[in-house]
N, C-alpha and C positions, 0 to 999 in steps of 0.2 A: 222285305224280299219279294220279288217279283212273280208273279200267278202266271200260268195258262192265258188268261186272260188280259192280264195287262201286255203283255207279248202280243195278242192279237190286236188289240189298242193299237200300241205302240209302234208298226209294222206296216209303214205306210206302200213299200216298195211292193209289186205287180210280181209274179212267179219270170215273167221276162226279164224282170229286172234284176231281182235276186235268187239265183235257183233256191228249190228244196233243200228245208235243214230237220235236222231229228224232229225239233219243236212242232214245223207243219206236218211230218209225219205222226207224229203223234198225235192233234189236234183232226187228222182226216180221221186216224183210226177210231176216236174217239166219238165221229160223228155216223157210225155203222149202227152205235147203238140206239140210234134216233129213226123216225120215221120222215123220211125226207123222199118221199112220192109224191107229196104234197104241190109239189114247185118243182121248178128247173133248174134251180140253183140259191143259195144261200140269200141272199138277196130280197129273192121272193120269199123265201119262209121266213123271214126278218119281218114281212111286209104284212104277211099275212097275221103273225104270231100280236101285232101293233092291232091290227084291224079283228083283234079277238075271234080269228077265223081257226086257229091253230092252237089247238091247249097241250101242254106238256106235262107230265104228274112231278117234275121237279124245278122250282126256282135257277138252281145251275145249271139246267138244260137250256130256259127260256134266256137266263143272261148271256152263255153259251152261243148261243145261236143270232141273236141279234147282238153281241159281238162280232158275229162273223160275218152279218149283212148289213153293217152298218163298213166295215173294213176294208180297203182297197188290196188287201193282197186276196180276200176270199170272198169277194162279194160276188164275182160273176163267176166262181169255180162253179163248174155242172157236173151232173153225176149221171150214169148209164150201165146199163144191165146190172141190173138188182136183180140177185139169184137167192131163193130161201129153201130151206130145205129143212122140215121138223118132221122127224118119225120113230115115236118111243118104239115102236116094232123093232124100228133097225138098228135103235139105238143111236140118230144122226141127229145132229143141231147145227145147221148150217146158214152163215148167209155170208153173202160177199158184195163189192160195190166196185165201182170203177170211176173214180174220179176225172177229168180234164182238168189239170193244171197250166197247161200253154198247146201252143199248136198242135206238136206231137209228142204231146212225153202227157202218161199217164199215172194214175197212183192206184193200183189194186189194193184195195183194203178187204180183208178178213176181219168179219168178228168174233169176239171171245168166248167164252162162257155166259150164258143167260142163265138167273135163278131160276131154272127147273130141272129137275128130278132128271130128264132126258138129256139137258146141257151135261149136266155136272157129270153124267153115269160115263157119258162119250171121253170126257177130259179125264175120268179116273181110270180107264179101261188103258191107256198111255202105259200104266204103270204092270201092264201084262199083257198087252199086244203090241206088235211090232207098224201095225199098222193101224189106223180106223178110218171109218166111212168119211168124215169135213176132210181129213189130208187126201182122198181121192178127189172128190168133190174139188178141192181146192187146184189142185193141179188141174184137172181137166178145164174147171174157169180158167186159170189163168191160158192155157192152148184157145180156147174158145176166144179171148180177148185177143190174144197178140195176130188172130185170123181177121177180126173183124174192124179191130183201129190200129194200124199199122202204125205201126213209131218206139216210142222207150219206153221203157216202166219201172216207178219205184214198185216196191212189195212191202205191205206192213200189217201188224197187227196187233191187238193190244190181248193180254190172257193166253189162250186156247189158239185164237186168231196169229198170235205171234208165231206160236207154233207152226201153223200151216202155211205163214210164209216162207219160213223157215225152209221146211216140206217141199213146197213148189219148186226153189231155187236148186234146193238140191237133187232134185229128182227131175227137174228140166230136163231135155236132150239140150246137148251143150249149145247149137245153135241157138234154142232161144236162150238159155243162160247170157248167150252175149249180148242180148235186146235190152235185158237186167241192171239201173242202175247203181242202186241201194236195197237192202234188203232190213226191213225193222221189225223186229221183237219185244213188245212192250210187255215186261212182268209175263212172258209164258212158260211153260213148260219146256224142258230138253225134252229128248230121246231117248228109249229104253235102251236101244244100241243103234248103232249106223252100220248100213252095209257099207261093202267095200266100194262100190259104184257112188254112195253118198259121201263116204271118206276122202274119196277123191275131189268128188264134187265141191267138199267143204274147203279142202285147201287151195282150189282155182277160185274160190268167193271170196277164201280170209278174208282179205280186205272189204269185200263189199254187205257182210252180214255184221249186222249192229245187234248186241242185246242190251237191253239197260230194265235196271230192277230197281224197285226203292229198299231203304236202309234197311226196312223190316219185312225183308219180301217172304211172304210164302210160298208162292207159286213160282214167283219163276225161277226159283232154285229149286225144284221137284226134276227129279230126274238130270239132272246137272251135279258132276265130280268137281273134285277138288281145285281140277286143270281149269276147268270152266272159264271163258273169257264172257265179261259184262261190266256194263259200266253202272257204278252203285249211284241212283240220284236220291236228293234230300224232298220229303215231303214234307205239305205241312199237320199231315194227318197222322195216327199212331198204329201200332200195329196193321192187323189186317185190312185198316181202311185205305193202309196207302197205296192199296191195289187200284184206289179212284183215281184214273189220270188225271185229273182237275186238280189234283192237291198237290202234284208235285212240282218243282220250284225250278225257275228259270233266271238266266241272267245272259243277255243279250240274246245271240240266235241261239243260246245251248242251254242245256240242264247246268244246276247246282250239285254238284259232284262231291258223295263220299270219298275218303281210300277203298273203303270196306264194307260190306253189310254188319251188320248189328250183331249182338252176341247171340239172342236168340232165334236167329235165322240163319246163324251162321251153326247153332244145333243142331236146327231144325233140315239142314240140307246136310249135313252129317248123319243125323240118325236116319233122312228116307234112304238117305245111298246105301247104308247099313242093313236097313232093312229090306230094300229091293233088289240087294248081294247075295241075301241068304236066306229071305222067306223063297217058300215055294208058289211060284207063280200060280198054279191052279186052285193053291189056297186065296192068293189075292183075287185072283177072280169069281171065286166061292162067294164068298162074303162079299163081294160088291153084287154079284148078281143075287144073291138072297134077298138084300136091302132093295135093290131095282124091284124085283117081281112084288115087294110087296106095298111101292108105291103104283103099279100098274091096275095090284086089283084093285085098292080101294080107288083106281081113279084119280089119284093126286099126283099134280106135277109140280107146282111150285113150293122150293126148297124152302124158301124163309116165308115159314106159316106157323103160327103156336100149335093149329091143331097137326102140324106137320110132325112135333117133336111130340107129338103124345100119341101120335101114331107109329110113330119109331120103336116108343118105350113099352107101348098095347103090345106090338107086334115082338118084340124081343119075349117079355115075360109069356107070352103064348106059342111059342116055338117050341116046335120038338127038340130033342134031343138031339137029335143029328148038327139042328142047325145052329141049337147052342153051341156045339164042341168045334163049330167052324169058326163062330164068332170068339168064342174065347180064346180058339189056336191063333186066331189073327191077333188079336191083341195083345196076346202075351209074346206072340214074335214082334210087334211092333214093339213093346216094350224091355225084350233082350235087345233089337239092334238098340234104342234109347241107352239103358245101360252100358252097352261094351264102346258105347262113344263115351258115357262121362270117365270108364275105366281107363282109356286110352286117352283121355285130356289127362288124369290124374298121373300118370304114367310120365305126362311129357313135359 
């Protein structure tokens, strides 16, 4: 079955020649999480990456990339206004890119969630605010772009990022909405709720808003109902890992296509909706900012660290009283909505 990569292998046609398909939006989203300041375009960091000028900390980033500068559909794509924005104060984890894919049509890429403490806090705060700081941020780049390189634009993002394109499209003033030519979603997050200005918004895009998640998705079934439209792709990774764009599976210019997601994601997007129906929002926010404040004193921000989970477990067993009764009421609500879903499978 055919990779990410052999796609770009295999993709000999110019963006002139063949416009934008999910596969190259997903493929640009995917290159937000790289550092490509380095050079003007793929090309050169192919060149550089060869001439040991350019080190990567992952093997699939380096193949990744001199893939893509070795390829005639992405070898002379250039990139412009790199915008970043990290501030555990505010609670924001932001960055975004602006691709050239032909004369005038552009691809604004959002990135996802990063492993720290400050990424993940902003992406879990979704699930009790109607708004946060990157879906501002993200709007205002995109206004800031369609002023400064006039022409079209896809919107995409992979995670978090999906989210914010999402965000931008529908929260445009409809004139630029019409400059909009696709809008992509890779494995992010829905919406707490939509206003009615985005409800509308949403129905003049139907057509143009893509989501697609893999079979075992976690993420981007959070905050997404039953009604939910997405297209399920096949990975070739297990559970949580298939969140890695790299892994998921392609055949000609498009994904490898489920009917369905998995049984246990398809739980797991039953028990949050469950549970973010009927916990109390200031409780979800309780507990996620208890856990924040207590990776800010000691200092720590990246999530996946051993001493990260032993600081987790320090800090719970050391909690007062109050802060225990927050964490167990959240838990045990997470775990009524858990139960009154397996009741209600049993039921039907």
């Amino acid at each position: 079955m055919a990779s990410i990569l052999d796609y770009i292998k295999n993709t000999p046609q110019t963006f002139n020649q063949k416009p934008l398909n999910p596969i190259d939006a997903l493929i640009l989203c995917q290159a937000t999480y790289l550092d490509l300041t380095v050079a003007p375009n793929f090309e050169q960091v192919a060149k550089l990456i060869k001439n040991g000028k350019q080190s990567l900390n992952k093997k699939e980033y380096v193949d990744f990339l001199l893939a893509l500068g070795k390829s005639p559909r992405f070898c002379k794509v250039s990139w412009c206004a790199l915008q970043q924005d990290f501030n555990p104060d505010e609670e924001i984890q932001f960055k975004a890119l602006t691709f050239r894919i032909s004369t005038d049509t552009y691809f604004i890429a959002y990135q996802g969630t990063t492993p720290t403490f400050t990424g993940w806090k902003e992406s879990l705060n979704l699930s009790f605010k109607i708004e946060i700081p990157s879906q501002i941020s993200a709007l205002k780049y995109f206004q800031k772009i369609i002023h400064a390189y006039p022409g079209h634009y896809y919107l995409g993002g992979h995670s978090k990022g999906g989210n914010l394109a999402f965000y931008t499209a529908l929260n445009a003033p409809a004139f630029h909405q019409g400059l909009i030519i696709e809008i992509y979603n890779f494995d992010g997050p829905g919406f707490l709720r939509l206003s009615q200005k985005e409800q509308r918004a949403h129905q003049r895009l139907k057509n143009q808003l893509h989501k697609y998640i893999p079979q075992d998705s976690l993420f981007g079934i959070m905050l997404e109902n039953d009604t939910s439209e997405f297209i399920v792709v096949k990975s070739s990774a297990i559970g949580v890992f298939q969140h890695n764009l790299l892994t998921w599976k392609v055949t000609g210019t498009n994904f490898q296509t489920n009917p369905q997601t998995s049984s246990l994601s398809q739980l797991s997007q039953e028990t949050l909706q469950e549970f973010v129906k009927h916990s109390d929002p200031k409780l979800r926010a309780k507990a996620l900012n208890l856990l924040y404040q207590i990776t800010k004193q000691k200092e720590q921000n990246q999530v996946l660290s051993p001493q990260n989970i032993l600081l987790f477990i320090a800090a719970v067993l050391a909690s007062n009283r109050q802060e225990r009764q927050v964490w167990e009421q959240y838990l045990q609500e997470l775990y009524t909505a858990y139960k009154t879903v397996i009741t209600k499978r049993k039921q039907h």
